[in-house]
N, C-alpha and C positions, 0 to 999 in steps of 0.2 A: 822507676819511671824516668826517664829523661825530661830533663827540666831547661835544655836550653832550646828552645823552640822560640823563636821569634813572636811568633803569631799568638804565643800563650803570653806574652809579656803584656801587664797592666796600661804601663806606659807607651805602646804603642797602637795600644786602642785606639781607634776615632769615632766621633757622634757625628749623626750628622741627618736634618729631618727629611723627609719624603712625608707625598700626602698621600691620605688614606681615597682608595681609589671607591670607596662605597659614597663619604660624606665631603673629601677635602681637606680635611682637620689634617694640620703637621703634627707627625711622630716623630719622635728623636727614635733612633735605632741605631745599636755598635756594629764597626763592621766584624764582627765575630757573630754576627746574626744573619740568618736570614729572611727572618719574620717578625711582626711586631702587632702585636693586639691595638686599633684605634680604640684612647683611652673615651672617644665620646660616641663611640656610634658600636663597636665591639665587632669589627669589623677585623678581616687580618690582613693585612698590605707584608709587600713580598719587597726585600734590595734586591735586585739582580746583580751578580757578580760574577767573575772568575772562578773557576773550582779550585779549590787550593788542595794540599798537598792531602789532607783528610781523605779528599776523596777518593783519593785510589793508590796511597801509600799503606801496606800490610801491615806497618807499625803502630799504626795512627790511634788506634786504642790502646796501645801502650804509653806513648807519648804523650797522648792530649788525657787521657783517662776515660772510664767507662761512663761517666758521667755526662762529660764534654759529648765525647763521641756519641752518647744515644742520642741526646737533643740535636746533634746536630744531623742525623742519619735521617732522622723525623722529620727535621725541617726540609732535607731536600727534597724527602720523599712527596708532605703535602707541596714542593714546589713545582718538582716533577708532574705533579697530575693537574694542578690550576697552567703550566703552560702547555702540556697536551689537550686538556680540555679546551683551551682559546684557539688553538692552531686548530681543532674539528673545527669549532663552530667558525672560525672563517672559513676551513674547507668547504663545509657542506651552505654556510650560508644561511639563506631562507628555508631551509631543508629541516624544518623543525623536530618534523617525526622522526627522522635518521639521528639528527642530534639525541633527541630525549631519547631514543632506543637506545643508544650508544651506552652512554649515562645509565639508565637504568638495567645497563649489564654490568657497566666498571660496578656500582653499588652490591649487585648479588655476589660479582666475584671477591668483593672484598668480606663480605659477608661471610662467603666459602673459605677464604683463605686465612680468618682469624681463627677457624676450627679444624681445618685441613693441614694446615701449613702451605707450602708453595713459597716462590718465589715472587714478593710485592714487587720488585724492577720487573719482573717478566710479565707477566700477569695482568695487572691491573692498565698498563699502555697497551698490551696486546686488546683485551677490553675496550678502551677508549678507544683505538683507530680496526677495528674485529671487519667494520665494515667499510672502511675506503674504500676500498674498488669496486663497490657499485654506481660509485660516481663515474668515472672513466668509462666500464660497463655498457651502463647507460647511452651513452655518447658513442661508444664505438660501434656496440651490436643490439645498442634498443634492445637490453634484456638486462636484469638484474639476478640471471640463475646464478646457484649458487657456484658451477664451475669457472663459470665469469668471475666472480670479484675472488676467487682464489689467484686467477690468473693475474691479475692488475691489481688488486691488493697491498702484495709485499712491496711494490718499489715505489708506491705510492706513500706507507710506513714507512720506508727510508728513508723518503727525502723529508719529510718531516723530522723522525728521529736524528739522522746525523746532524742538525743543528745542536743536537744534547749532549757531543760525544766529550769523554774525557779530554784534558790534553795530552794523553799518554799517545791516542791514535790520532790527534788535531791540534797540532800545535798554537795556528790563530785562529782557536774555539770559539763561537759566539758569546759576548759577554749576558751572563745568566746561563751557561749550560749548569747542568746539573750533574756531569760525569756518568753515563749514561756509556757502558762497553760496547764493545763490537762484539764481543760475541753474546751480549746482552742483546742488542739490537738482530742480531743473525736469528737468535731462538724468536723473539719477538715475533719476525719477517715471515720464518716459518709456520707459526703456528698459522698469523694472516691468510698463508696460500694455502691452511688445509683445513681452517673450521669449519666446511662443508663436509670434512671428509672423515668421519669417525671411524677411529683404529687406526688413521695413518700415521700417527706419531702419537706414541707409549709412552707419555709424561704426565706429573700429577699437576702439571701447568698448564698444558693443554687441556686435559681434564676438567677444569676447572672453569674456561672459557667456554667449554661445548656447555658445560652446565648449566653458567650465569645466563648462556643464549637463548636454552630451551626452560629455563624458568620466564621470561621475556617471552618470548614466543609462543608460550602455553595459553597464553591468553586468549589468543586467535582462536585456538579452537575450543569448539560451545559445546561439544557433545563431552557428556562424562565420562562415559564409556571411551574413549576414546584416549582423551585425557588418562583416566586411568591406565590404559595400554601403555601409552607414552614414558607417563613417572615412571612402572616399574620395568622398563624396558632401557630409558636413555641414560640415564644418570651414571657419571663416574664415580660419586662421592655421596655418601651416607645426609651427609649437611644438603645437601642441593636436594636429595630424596626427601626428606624430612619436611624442607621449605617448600617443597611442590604443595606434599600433601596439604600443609596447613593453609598455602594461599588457596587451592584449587581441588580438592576434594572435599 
């Protein structure tokens, strides 16, 4: 293990509080953190910060240890989805039902992906922002089909996403990125312009979004029979199969 690291050193720790954004109440939190439990309301308040070199040095689980490295892989990960999450819900706004739908596909895809596998960076933002370009959509051609928000979609994803980007591709990164690749963010873009489009990209990430969509979606329709067609027809994945049945048969 390489033990001269800076950033592992005791002594150049610092404290320092922030308030808990649920009640108020100050948290003391190191900056070797990125999250901290409100010890009075049990709430979890976020530091925003810089990515340091953790986040996208090969070594970095060598160096910091498998320890260090998983909590902190975690932390970004819950950081990454509380600021995708805030960035919808300004996009879409008053737009409650796009919101909650959203959400209650990031929920099934994560669902899917602790028995599936997949990729958590790819995945679960694809999820949270699946449906953005029905906004623009909207506005442009008074229609919500689903060719439309394929079309306007992805760069509607981008421009939210590259505020996440590493500094490897962004040198003056916003402070609080989460190290977020470019070619993380490209498969993301992608999948955006095709979840209308099953079969057009052979990935078990993709997969996994068309799944979370139509367990969501199953709802709308009342006919059993119907339903029935659907589960043993659309599903990529055994887990998404499974979870149809027991919500909706």
């Amino acid at each position: 293990m390489i033990n001269n690291c800076p950033g592992q050193d005791p002594k150049k720790l610092e404290a320092k509080n922030i308030k808990c954004p649920s009640c108020g109440y100050e948290i003391e939190i190191f900056s070797d953190e990125v999250k901290a439990c409100c010890p009075k309301c049990k709430s979890m308040a976020y530091l925003c910060r810089m990515p340091s070199c953790i986040d996208w040095c090969k070594k970095a689980e060598d160096c910091v240890g498998q320890e260090y490295y998983k909590r902190h892989t975690e932390s970004k990960s819950f950081f990454l989805k509380d600021k995708l999450i805030k960035e919808l819900e300004g996009y879409f706004g008053d737009d409650i039902k796009r919101i909650a739908h959203a959400k209650k596909v990031m929920e099934f895809a994560e669902e899917i992906l602790r028995k599936e596998g997949g990729s958590w960076h790819i995945v679960v933002p694809a999820a949270i922002l699946h449906d953005v370009g029905i906004k623009i959509a909207e506005q442009k051609y008074g229609s919500s089909a689903g060719h439309l928000q394929e079309k306007e979609g992805p760069a509607v994803a981008r421009n939210i996403l590259v505020k996440l980007l590493s500094p490897r591709q962004i040198m003056d990164t916003l402070e609080g990125s989460v190290g977020l690749k470019e070619e993380e963010i490209e498969e993301i873009c992608r999948i955006i312009g095709s979840h209308h489009s099953p079969g057009k990209i052979n990935s078990l990430n993709f997969g996994i979004i068309l799944d979370a969509d139509w367990l969501v979606n199953l709802a709308e329709i009342k006919e059993k029979k119907e339903r029935d067609e659907i589960i043993n027809r659309v599903f990529a994945t055994k887990t998404a199969r499974e979870i149809a049945k027991k919500i909706y048969l």
